[in-house]
N, C-alpha and C positions, 0 to 999 in steps of 0.2 A: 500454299507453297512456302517452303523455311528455307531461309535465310542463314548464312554463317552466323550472324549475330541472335540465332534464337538462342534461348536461355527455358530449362525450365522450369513455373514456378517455383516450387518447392525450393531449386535453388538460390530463386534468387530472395524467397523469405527466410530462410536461414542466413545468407549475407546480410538482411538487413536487422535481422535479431542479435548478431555477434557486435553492431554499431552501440557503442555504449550508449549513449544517449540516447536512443530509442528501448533501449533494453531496460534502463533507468526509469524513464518515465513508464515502460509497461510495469516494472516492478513497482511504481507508486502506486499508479490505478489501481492493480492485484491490492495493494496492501490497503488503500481506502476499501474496497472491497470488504476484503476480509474483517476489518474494523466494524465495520455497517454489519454486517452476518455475524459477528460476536456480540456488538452491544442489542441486534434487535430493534423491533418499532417501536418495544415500550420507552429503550433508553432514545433511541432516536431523535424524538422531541425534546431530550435537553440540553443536542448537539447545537452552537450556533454555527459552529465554524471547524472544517478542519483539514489540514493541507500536511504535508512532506516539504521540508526545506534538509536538504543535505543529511538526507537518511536519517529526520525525528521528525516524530508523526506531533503536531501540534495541533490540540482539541481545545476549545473555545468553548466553555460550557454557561447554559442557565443559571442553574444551578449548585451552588457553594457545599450544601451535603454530598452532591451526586460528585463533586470533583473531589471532595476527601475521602469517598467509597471508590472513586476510582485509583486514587492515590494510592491504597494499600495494594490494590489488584494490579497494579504498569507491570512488576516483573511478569508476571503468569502473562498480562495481554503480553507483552511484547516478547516472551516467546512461542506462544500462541500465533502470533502473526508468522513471526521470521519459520515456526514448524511450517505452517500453509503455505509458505513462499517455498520452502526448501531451500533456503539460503541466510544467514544471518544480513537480510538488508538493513530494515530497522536498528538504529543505535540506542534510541533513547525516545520516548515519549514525554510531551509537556503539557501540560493540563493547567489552561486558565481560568 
């Protein structure tokens, strides 16, 4: 039996997709995603660390050669990611 107050889903995940802050953090998760599917398992192991703080993707790496080979490559990742987003989210990538 339905109630005045039913709702259907569909609607009510689109209200919760339009909520910045849940739309934000799914746009980080997609873009660590996308990140991991571009660099691959080989480069994978010389990620230590790596998060989104205020739309820059900040990677913490092993490796001192692998961060100056990725240094030449931030413009193409970064837009490489923001194409797979279909949105320019990412601003800037930091490689430690």
């Amino acid at each position: 039996m339905r109630g005045k107050n039913t709702h259907n889903v569909d609607d009510i995940i689109r209200k919760l997709m339009k909520n910045p802050k849940l739309s934000g953090k799914l746009d980080e998760l997609d873009a660590l995603g996308i990140w991991d599917e571009i660099m691959g398992e080989a480069l994978i192991k010389y990620i230590i660390e790596r998060k989104i703080y205020k739309n820059t993707l900040y990677v913490k790496l092993k490796s001192a050669p692998m961060r100056n080979e990725l240094s030449y490559k931030k413009t193409e990742l970064l837009q490489q990611i923001n194409k797979r987003l279909g949105k320019p989210f990412l601003k800037d990538i930091i490689l430690k």
